[in-house]
N, C-alpha and C positions, 0 to 999 in steps of 0.2 A: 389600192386596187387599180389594174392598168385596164380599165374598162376597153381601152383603142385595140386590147392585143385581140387578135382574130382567131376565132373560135372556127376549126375549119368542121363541121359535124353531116358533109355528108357522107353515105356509107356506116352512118354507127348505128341506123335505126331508128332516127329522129323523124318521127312527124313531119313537124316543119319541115323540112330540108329533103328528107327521101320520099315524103310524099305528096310533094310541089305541084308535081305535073297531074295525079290523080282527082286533088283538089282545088287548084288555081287554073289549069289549060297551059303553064308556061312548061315547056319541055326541053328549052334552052339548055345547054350546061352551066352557061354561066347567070342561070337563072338567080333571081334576086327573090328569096323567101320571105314573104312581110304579114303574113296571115294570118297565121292561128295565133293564140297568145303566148308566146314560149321566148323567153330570151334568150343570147346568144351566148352571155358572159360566160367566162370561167368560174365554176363555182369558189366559193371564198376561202381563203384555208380553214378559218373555223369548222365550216362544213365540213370540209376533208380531212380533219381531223375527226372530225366524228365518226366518218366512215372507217378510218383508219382501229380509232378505239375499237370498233366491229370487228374489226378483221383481225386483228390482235387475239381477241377472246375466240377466233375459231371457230362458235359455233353460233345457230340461225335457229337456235328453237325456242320454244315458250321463254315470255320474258315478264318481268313485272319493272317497276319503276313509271307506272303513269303516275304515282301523285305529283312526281318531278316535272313531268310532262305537265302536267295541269298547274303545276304555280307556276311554271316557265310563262304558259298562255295567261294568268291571271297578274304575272310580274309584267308582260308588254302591253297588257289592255290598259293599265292602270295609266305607266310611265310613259307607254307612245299615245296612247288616245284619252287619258283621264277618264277610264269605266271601271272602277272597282268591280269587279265580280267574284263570286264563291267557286269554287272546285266543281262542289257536285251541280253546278246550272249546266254543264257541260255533257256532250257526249260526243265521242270519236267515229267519224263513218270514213268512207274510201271515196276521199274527196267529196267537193262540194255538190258534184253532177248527181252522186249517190246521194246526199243527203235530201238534195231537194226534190228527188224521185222518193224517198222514203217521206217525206213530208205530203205529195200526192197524195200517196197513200195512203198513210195514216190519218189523213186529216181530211181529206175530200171522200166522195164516191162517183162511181165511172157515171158519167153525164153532167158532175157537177162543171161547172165555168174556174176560170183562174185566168184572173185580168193582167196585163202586162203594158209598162208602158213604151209603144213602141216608136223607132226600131231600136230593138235590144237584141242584147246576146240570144244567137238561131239558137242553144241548144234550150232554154225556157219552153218558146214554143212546139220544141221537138220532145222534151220528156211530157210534156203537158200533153200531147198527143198518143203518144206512147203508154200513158197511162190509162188512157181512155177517158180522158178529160177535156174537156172545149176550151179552147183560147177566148179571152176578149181585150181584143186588140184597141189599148187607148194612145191614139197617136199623141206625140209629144209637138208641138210647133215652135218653130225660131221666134225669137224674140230677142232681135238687135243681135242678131249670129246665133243666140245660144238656143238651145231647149229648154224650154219650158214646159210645166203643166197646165192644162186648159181644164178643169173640173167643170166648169158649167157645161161643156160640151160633151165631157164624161159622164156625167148626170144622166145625161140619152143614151148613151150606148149601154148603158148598162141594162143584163135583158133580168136580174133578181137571181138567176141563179149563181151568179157568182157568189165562189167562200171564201178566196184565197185573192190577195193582189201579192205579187212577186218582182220585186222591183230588183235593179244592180246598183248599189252605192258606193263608190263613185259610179258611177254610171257608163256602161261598155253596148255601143261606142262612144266615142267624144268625150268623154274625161269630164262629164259634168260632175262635180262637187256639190252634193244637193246640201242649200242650206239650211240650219235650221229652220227658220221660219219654212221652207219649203217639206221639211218633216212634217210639222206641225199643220201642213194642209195635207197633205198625206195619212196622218191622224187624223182628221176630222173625218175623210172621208170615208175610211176604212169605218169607225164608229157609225158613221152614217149609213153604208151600206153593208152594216154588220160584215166584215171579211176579216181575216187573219191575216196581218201582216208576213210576209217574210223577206226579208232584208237582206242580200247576198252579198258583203259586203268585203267580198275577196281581194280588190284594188287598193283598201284604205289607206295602208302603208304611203304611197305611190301618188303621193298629191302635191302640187308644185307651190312655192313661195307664195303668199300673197292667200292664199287658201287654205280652208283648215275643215279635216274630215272628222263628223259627231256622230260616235254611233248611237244608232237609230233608238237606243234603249235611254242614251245619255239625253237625247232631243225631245224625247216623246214616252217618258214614263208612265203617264197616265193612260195608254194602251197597253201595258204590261203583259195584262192578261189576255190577248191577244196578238201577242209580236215574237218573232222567232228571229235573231240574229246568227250571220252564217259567215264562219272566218276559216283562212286557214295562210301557211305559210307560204304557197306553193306558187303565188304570183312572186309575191314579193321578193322570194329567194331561188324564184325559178327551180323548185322541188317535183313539179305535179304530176314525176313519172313513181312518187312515193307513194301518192293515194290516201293522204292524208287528213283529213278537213274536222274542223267543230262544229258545232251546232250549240248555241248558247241559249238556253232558254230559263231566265228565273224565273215565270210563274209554276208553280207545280204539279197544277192540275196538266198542262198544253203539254209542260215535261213529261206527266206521266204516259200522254197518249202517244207521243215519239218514241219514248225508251220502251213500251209494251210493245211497238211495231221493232223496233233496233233488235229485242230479243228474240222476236219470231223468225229474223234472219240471219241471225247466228253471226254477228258480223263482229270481227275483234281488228283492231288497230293493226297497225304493218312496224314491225321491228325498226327497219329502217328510217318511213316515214316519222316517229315518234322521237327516234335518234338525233335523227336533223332538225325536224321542231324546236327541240328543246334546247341544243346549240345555235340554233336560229335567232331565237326569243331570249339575247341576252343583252348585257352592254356593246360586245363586238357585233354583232347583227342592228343595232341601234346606228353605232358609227358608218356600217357597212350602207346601211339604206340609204343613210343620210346623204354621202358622196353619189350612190346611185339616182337620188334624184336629180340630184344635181345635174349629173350627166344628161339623166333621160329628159330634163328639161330643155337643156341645152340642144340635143337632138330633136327634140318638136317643134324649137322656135326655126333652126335651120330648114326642116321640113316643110313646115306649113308656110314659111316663108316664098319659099320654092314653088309651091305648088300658088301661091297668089300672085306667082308674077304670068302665069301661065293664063291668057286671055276669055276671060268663063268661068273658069276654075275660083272656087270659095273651097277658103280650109276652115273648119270651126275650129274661135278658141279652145286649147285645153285647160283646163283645170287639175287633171292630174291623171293615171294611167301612163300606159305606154300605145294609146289605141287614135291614131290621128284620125279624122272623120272629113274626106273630102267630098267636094260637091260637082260633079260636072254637067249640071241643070243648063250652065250659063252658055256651053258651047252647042247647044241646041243638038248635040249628038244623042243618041240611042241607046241603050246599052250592050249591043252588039258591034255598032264601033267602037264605042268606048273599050270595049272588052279584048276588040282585035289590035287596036295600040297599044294597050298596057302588056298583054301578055306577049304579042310578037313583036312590037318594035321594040319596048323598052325592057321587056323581058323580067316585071316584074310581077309576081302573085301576092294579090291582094287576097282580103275577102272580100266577097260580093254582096255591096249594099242589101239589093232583094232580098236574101238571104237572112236578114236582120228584119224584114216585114217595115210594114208602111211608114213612108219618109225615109228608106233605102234606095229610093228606086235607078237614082243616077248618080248615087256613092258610090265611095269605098274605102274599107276600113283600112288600115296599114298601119302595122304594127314597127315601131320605133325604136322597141328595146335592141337594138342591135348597135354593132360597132359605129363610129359617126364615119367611116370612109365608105362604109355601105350604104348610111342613109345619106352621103352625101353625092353618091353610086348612080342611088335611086330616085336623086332628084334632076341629076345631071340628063341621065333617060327619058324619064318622064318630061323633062320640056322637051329634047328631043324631038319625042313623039308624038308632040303637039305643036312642032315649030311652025306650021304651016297657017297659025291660030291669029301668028304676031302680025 
């Protein structure tokens, strides 16, 4: 796979790329897209053979073939992440953003709390709001660069009505790889303040040398019957214009309460989406990851490298992801100049720390998975636009 060949995607209707200026402020042309989560690659030809089997058969209507689909997901949990699971612990939603909106709802009611620990991924405390449900925002603090949990400090904000804590694992932003022992206080706490786990653990794939991602079910058994694990292909293989995600739950009772909310919505898997999965989740999509981490590791070290030599500037270790996590606390600027450099001098679109809630507030997140002549683009700019600092 030539990871370097450049993906040229604007004008095709991409997010990223065509709607840059709507959501970063960069209006550039030769604006540099580094935001939302979406890679640049070319997809892999395994993929595009799948597609191809599609277009072959001619036709787009009702289809059967999920049990394929589900030992495909129960062949890659095993061999990439050592979680045996069963077929039926499973159920298919339209991506992960639906599933953790249907878990709201099924599982909370409108005033209940649902804790997060922040800054995390904006769209958590956006469907949490959306549902008619109150955020409680548990900041995470550094510890020797990284994020950490503070539970004693958690202990307080907690106001009881929380049901749910909703975590990212790996962790989006900054690529923290929560370790076991760090499940296992996660477990305790959840137990202690009676909540349901759910565990978003869409990054897994995507964790770099030295680091090793345990899903939350492999770490922390003994909450079973309160934990909800949430995967799907669509970081990993850059899919998530499929709409595809799982929701893995083996206790049966918590299962029963998702799947009786899943059926009130009439919701059925997407032909395509289920296509690619399962040519996704094989031995070629194993090798395929493997080389792309490699890559995307390669690209955060040059990155974050870049951004440390810039005077103020701190980039957090990653761990794993494609989501770099910089800090410009140290140049004593604002986030209104901050925001008028990045976007007009260096012309590149981030996402905006704020936006991720407390311990955002003079980040930004930037996204990595792209060609290394763009991320190497984007570092050349970016000092640039701080050369005034040296």
């Amino acid at each position: 796979m030539n990871f370097d060949k450049i993906s040229e995607r604007r004008g095709t209707n991409s997010t990223k790329w065509d709607d840059l200026e709507r959501y970063t402020g960069v209006s550039a042309p030769d604006g540099l897209a580094m935001w939302t989560a979406d890679m640049d690659f070319f997809a892999p030809d395994f993929l595009q053979d799948a597609v191809r089997r599609q277009l072959e058969i001619a036709n787009y209507g009702y289809f059967t073939g999920m049990d394929s689909y589900r030992d495909a997901v129960c062949w890659w949990m095993e061999n990439r992440h050592g979680w045996k699971i069963e077929p039926e612990w499973m159920s298919q939603t339209a991506g992960l953003g639906n599933a953790i909106a249907i878990v709201l709802q099924s599982m909370t009611n409108p005033g209940d709390h649902v804790a997060t620990f922040n800054p995390v991924y904006h769209e958590f405390e956006a469907k949490i709001r959306r549902a008619g449900r109150v955020p409680t925002q548990l900041p995470l603090v550094k510890v020797d660069g990284l994020f950490r949990m503070d539970f004693d400090a958690y202990d307080g904000l907690m106001t009881g009505r929380e049901k749910i804590l909703l975590i990212s694992s790996p962790h989006n932003p900054a690529g923290r790889v929560w370790t076991r022992s760090e499940l296992e206080d996660i477990a305790n706490f959840c137990l202690k303040h009676d909540l349901i786990l759910i565990s978003d653990e869409i990054h897994h794939d995507l964790v770099f040398p030295g680091h090793v991602h345990v899903p939350a079910h492999v770490a922390v058994p003994q909450i079973e019957d309160r934990l909800i694990m949430m995967s799907a292909a669509s970081k990993t293989f850059n899919i998530a214009g499929c709409r595809t995600g799982n929701v893995i739950i083996p206790d049966a009772k918590l299962r029963a309460v998702f799947n009786e909310y899943l059926e009130r919505l009439d919701l059925r898997p997407n032909l395509f989406g289920i296509a690619l999965t399962r040519s996704a989740y094989s031995p070629a999509g194993g090798a395929w990851v493997d080389e792309l981490v490699r890559y995307i590791d390669g690209n955060q070290k040059i990155f974050n490298a870049g951004m440390q030599e810039i005077p103020g500037v701190s980039a957090m270790p990653m761990e794993g992801t494609y989501l770099a996590w910089i800090d410009f606390a140290g140049t004593g600027m604002d986030m209104s100049e901050i925001r008028q450099r990045v976007t007009k001098d260096a012309r590149v679109g981030p996402t905006w720390g704020p936006t991720l809630g407390p311990g955002g507030e003079t980040c930004l997140r930037i996204n990595v998975g792209t060609q290394r002549s763009r991320v190497v683009e984007a570092v050349q700019r970016l000092q640039e636009a701080f050369a005034d600092l040296q």
